[in-house]
ZAMARGU-4260 file (C-alpha; in steps of 0.2 Angstrom, whole numbers, plus 5000, padded with zeros to 4 digits):
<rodrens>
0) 5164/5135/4888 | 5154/5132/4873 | 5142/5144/4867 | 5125/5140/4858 | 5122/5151/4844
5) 5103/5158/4843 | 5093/5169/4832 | 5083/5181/4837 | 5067/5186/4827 | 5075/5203/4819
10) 5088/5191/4812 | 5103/5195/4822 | 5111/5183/4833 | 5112/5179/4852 | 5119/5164/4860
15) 5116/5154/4878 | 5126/5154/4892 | 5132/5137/4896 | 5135/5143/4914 | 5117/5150/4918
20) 5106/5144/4906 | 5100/5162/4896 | 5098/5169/4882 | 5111/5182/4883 | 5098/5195/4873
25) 5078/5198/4871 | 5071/5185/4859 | 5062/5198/4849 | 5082/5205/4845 | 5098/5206/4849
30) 5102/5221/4840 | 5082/5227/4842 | 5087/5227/4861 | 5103/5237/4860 | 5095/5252/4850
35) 5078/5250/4861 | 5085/5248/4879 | 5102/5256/4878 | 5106/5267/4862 | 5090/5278/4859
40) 5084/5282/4878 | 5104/5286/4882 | 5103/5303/4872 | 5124/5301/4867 | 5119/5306/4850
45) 5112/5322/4854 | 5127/5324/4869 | 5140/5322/4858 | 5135/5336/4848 | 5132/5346/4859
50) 5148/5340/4869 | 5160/5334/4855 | 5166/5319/4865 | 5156/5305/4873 | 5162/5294/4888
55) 5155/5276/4890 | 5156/5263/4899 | 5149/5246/4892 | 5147/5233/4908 | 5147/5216/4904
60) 5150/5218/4885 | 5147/5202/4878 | 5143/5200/4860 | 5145/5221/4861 | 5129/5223/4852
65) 5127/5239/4863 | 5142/5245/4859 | 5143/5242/4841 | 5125/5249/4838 | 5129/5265/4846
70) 5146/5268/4834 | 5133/5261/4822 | 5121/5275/4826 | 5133/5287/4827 | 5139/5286/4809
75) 5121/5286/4804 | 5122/5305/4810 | 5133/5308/4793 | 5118/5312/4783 | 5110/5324/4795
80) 5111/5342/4791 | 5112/5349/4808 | 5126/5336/4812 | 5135/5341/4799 | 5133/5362/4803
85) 5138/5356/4820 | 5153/5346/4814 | 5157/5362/4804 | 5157/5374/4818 | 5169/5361/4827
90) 5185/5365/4815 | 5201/5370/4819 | 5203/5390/4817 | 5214/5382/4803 | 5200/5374/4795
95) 5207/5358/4801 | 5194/5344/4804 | 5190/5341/4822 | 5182/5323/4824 | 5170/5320/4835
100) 5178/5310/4850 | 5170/5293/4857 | 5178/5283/4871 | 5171/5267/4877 | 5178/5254/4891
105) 5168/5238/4889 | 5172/5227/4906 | 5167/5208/4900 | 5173/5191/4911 | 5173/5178/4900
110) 5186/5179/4883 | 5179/5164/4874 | 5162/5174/4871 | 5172/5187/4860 | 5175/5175/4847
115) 5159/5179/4838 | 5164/5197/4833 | 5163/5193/4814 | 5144/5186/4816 | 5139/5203/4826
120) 5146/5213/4813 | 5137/5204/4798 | 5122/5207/4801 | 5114/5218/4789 | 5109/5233/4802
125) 5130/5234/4805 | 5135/5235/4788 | 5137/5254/4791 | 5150/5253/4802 | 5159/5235/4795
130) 5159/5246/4778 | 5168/5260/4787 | 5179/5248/4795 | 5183/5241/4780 | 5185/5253/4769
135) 5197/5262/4784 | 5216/5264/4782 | 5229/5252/4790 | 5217/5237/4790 | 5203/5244/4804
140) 5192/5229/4802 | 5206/5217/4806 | 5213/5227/4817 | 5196/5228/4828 | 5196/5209/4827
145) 5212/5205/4835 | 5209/5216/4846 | 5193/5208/4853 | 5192/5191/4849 | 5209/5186/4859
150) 5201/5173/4870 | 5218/5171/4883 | 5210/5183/4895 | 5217/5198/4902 | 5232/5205/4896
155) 5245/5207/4908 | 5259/5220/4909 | 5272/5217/4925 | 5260/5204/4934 | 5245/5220/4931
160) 5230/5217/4919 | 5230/5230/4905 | 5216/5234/4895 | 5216/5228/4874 | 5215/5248/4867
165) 5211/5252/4851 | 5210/5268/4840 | 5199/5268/4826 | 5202/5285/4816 | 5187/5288/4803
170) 5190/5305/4796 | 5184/5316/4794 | 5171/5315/4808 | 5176/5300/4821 | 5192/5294/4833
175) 5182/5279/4842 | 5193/5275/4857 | 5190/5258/4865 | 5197/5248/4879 | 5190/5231/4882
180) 5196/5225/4900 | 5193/5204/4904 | 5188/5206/4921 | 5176/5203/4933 | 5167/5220/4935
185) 5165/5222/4954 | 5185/5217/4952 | 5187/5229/4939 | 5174/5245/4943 | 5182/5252/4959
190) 5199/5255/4949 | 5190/5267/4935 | 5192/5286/4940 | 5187/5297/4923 | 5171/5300/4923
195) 5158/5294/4911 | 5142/5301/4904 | 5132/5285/4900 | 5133/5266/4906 | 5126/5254/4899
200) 5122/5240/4911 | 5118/5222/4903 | 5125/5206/4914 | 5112/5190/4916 | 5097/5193/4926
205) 5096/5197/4946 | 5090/5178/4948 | 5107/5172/4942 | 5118/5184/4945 | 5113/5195/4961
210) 5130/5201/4964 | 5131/5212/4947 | 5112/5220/4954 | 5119/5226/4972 | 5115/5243/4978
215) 5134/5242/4982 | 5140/5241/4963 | 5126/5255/4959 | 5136/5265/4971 | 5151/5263/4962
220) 5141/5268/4944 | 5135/5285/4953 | 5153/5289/4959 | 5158/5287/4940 | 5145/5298/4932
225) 5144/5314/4927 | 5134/5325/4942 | 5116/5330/4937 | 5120/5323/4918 | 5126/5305/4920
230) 5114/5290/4917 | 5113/5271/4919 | 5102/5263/4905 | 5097/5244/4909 | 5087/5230/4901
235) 5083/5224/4921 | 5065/5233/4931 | 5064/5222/4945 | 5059/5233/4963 | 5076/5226/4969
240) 5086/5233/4954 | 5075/5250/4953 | 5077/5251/4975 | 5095/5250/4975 | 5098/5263/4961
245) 5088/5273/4972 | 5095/5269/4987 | 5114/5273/4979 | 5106/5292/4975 | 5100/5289/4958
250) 5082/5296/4951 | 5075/5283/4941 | 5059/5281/4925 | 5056/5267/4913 | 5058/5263/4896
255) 5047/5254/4883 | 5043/5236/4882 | 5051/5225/4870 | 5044/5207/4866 | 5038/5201/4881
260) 5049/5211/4891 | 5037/5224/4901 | 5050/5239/4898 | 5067/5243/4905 | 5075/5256/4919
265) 5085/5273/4914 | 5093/5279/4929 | 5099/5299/4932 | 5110/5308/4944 | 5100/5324/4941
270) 5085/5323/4954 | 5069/5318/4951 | 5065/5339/4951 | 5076/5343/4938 | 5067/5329/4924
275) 5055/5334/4909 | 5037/5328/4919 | 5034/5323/4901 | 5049/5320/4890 | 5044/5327/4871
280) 5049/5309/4863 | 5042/5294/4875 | 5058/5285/4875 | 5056/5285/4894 | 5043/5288/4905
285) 5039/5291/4923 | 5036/5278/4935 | 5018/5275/4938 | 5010/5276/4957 | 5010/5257/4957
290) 5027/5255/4953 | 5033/5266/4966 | 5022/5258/4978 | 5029/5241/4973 | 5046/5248/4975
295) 5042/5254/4991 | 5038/5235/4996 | 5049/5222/5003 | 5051/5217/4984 | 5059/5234/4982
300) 5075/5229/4995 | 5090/5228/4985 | 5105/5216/4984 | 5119/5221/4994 | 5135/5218/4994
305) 5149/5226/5005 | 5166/5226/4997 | 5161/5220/4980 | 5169/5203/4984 | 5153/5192/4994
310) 5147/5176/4987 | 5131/5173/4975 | 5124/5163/4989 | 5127/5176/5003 | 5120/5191/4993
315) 5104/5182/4992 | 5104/5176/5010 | 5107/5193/5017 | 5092/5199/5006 | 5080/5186/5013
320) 5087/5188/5028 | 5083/5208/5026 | 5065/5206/5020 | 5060/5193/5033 | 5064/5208/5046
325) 5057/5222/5038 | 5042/5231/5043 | 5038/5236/5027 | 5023/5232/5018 | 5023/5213/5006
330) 5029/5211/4988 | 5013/5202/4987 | 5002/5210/4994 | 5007/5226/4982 | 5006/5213/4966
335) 4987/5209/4971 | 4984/5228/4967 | 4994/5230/4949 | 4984/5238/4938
</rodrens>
């Protein structure tokens, strides 16, 4: 497939998908979008202070933006006092370092997308992290390339696919472990067993992709996550993508707007009782009357998708299928009352 290269308008670079026409990132920034919809309202850098290991699984990886801009916040924390008290309190009775631990599984389908790695990491908000990698014993950097740029697919081990692992030691305060699987994610999702505190959710939208936006695959995020802690932060805020986390037992709020993107959805396992009515920085915010209204609507009726394997085309059938014999209350009818 052949990929055309866009940049966005805080400089970094996107690039279109030849197989459903988008943009795989917000025009008003890649990198923009990772930090606005993924790595501030997830809380990781707070948690892995307090937790002193961070477990993340990055869905439909892509150019990895939201994976490099968290490791790229992360290092940020260097020059913070209280990180570095933290850090301290973390040694070895020795007086050994102890690192701070961060494992990511990034699940992506299509290998000739990973060949832009290099592009990602110049741009200038990286450069922490390409300097770190750089600079790293035993080749890092390069070592990171191989590692996600082969674009042969899957490796394979005895006729099973393997993940590509890599372990990126930056003392004194980091051990970055990745895994990058070349899978389809409905494919691959079911297999995961450790638990994860975060997932970052960030395939193409509902409209081209329905089987990735299935109450179903949501399911299969709530079993992974951490009880009462876990979270699922996505770009998407359609009804159907904010009912079917609902229906699969997650509480759900809204992040900010972006560009001409309205906002995005952060999704809890705690319940709705257990969340700040009014978190002390509005990086997410409760759903408004409207909203829940709307989701309450046929609009709100999610994707579904029994066994993870159903078509593109029967996914939506079934949904329109579904909302043609509902009794509840229009889509339409609930958009004539938005504020």
């Amino acid at each position: 497939m052949s990929y055309e290269m866009v940049q966005t308008a805080d400089g970094s670079l996107s690039c279109r998908d030849p197989l459903t026409g988008q943009l795989c990132h917000n025009l008003a920034g890649a990198y923009t979008e990772s930090v606005h919809f993924y790595t501030r309202p997830s809380g990781l850098l707070s948690l892995i202070r307090s937790q002193g290991r961070i477990r993340v699984l990055d869905a439909c990886y892509g150019l990895g933006y939201n994976t490099w801009s968290l490791l790229n916040e992360l290092l940020g924390l260097e020059t913070d006092p209280e990180f570095l008290a933290d850090w301290e309190h973390r040694k070895e009775p020795s007086g050994a370092p102890k690192p701070f631990v961060v494992s990511m599984i990034c699940i992506e389908k299509y290998p000739e997308i990973l060949q832009f790695l290099p592009q990602v990491l110049d741009f200038p908000s990286l450069s922490v992290l390409k300097e770190k990698l750089t600079a790293s014993e035993h080749n890092t950097y390069y070592r990171t390339l191989q590692c996600f740029m082969d674009t042969k697919g899957g490796v394979l081990d005895g006729g099973d696919l393997r993940p590509r692992s890599l372990i990126l030691e930056l003392p004194p305060f980091w051990r970055f472990e990745l895994e990058l699987w070349v899978d389809d994610l409905r494919l691959r999702l079911p297999q995961l067993r450790d638990p994860m505190d975060t997932i970052f959710h960030d395939p193409f939208s509902p409209q081209k992709m329905p089987e990735l936006w299935t109450a179903d695959l949501f399911s299969e995020y709530y079993r992974l996550l951490q009880p009462n802690g876990g979270k699922v932060l996505t770009y998407g805020a359609a009804a159907a993508t904010r009912g079917g986390l609902m229906e699969a037992g997650f509480s759900i709020a809204k992040t900010p707007g972006l560009g001409a993107k309205g906002g995005g959805t952060i999704a809890f396992t705690a319940p709705a009782t257990l969340l700040p009515a009014s978190p002390p920085d509005p990086i997410w915010v409760p759903l408004t009357d409207w909203e829940q209204e709307y989701i309450g609507s046929r609009a709100g009726i999610p994707y579904r998708d029994a066994g993870l394997s159903q078509s593109r085309e029967a996914i939506l059938l079934q949904r329109e299928v579904e909302q043609a014999q509902s009794a509840r209350p229009s889509g339409a009818g609930a958009l004539k009352r938005k504020p």
